[in-house]
Steps between C-alpha positions, in 0.01 A plus 500: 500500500640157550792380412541176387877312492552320201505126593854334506569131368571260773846323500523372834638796660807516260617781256531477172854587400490772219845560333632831533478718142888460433446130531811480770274339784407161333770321327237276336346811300809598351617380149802256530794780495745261641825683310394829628637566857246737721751613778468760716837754585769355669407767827214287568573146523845667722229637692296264601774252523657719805150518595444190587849382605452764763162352635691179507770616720233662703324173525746302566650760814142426609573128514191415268723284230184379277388888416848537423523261277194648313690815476822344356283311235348847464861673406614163318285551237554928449862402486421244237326777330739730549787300359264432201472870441875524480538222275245666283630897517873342441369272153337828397797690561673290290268516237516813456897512498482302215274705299677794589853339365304336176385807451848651525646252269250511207599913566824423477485273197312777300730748572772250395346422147461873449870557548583215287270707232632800561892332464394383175294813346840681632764226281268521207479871499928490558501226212298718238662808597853320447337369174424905398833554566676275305245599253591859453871425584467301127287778329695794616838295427404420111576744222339847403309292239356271764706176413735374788579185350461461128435109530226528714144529344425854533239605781205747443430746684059550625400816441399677779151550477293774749222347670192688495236447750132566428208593696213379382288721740670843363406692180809584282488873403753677264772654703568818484840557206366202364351551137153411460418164311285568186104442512309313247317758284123548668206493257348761706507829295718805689350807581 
C-alpha cells in the first residue's frame, strides 16, 4: 500500500503563524483588554533580569562591548517589567486594604446603630417601668374605697379578663368532673 502525503499550500517557504489556544502568542488575536494587566510573578522578571546582567558582565570581561550591550537592553526591559509588577502587586495591596477597612467601618457602624437601639429599648423600658410605679404608688396610696383624691374624676378599673386560646385542629371533649351538657331530644325511638 502506498501512501500518499497530503499536498501542502505553497507560501514561499514561510510558516503560517497559528496563535496558540490561550491566545497569549499573537497580540493582534486578542480582544483589546488594555485595563487588565497580564504579568507574570515577580520571581521571573528578577530572574531573568540577573540573567542577563550576568551574560553582560561576562561579555563585557570578554571585551565584546556590542553583545553586551544586547544583554543590558535584554535586562533593561525585565527590570522595567519587574518594577511594573511591583507597582501593580502594591495598587492591589492597597485595594484590598481599603475594602478590608470599609468593610470594617460599615461593621462598625451597624454595631453602633444597634447599641443606639438597644440604649433606647433600655430608657423606654426604665421610662414605662417608672410610669408603673408611680402608677401603683397612686392606687395603693388612695383610700379603701378606691378614691385618693376626691376632685379628681374617678378612674375605672378593666376587668381582668382570662384569655383562652383555641385550637382549631383539637376536638373539645367533656372533662372528666365536668357535668354533661344536655342533648336535644332524638326522634329515634329507645330500645
Amino acid at each position: 500500500m502506498i501512501k500518499r502525503n497530503r499536498p501542502r499550500p505553497n507560501n514561499g517557504g514561510m510558516r503560517q503563524h497559528r496563535p496558540h489556544q490561550n491566545g497569549y502568542s499573537n497580540p493582534s488575536s486578542r480582544n483589546d483588554e488594555s485595563s487588565e494587566v497580564r504579568l507574570k510573578n515577580r520571581g521571573y522578571y528578577q530572574q531573568m533580569f540577573d540573567k542577563y546582567t550576568t551574560a553582560a558582565r561576562e561579555s563585557l570581561s570578554l571585551g565584546e562591548r556590542i553583545e553586551a550591550e544586547g544583554h543590558y537592553q535584554h535586562a533593561e526591559h525585565y527590570l522595567r517589567q519587574l518594577n511594573d509588577r511591583i507597582k501593580y502587586d502594591n495598587e492591589a495591596q492597597q485595594q484590598q486594604q481599603q475594602r478590608y477597612q470599609a468593610q470594617q467601618a460599615a461593621a462598625q457602624n451597624q454595631q453602633n446603630q444597634q447599641a443606639a437601639k438597644a440604649a433606647q429599648a433600655a430608657q423606654a423600658a426604665q421610662s414605662s417601668d417608672a410610669v408603673e410605679t408611680t402608677e401603683n404608688a397612686v392606687v395603693s396610696s388612695a383610700a379603701p374605697n378606691g378614691d385618693a383624691n376626691p376632685d379628681a374624676p374617678a378612674q375605672e378599673k378593666r376587668p381582668y379578663r382570662k384569655r383562652v386560646l383555641r385550637t382549631p385542629h383539637r376536638r373539645h371533649t367533656p372533662q372528666e368532673g365536668a357535668p354533661a351538657q344536655a342533648t336535644a331530644p332524638s326522634d329515634s325511638p329507645a330500645s
